[in-house]
C-alpha positions, 0 to 999 in steps of 0.5 A, a space after each residue: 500500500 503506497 503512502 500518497 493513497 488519498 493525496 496521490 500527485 500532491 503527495 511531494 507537498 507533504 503538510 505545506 500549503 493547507 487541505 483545499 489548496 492541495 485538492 485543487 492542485 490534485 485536480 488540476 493535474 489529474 485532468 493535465 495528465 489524463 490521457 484525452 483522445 484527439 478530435 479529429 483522429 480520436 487516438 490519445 496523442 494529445 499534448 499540451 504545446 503552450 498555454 490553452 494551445 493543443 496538439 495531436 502527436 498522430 495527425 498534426 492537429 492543432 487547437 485551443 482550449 484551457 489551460 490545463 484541460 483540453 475543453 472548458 465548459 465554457 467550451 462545450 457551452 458555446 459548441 451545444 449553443 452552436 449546434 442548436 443554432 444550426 439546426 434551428 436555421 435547417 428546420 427554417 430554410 
């Protein structure tokens, strides 16, 4: 059984910095580390290239979203609002 079972990553901090602020770290680079499948070719290749810039190591293809997660959930608000927009104008026409 490993010491860091309830901390995992943030473990290294040992008792520094208080409970909250390590969970939120924890949090943070679960989702940083995850492995997220690409849009385009959906194979988990993808890799953080800058701040918000994202890359697929298998196809080339390059796109933004958060800083430390792949989409945000502004991000999947404004796709679902596009999407409904677009299919509002098909039913009319």
């Amino acid at each position: 059984m490993s010491k860091t079972k309830k901390v995992g990553i943030t473990g290294r901090y040992g008792a520094r910095y208080g409970t909250t602020i390590r969970k939120r770290v924890k949090k943070i680079e679960d989702q940083l580390h995850s492995n997220p499948k690409c849009p385009k070719c959906f194979t988990p290749a993808i890799k953080r290239k800058s701040t918000g810039i994202w890359y697929c190591k298998k196809c080339g293809c390059e796109f933004t979203g958060g800083s430390y997660q792949m989409e945000t959930q502004r991000g999947i608000e404004s796709k679902r609002i596009t999407k409904r927009k677009q299919r509002e104008l098909e039913i009319e026409e």
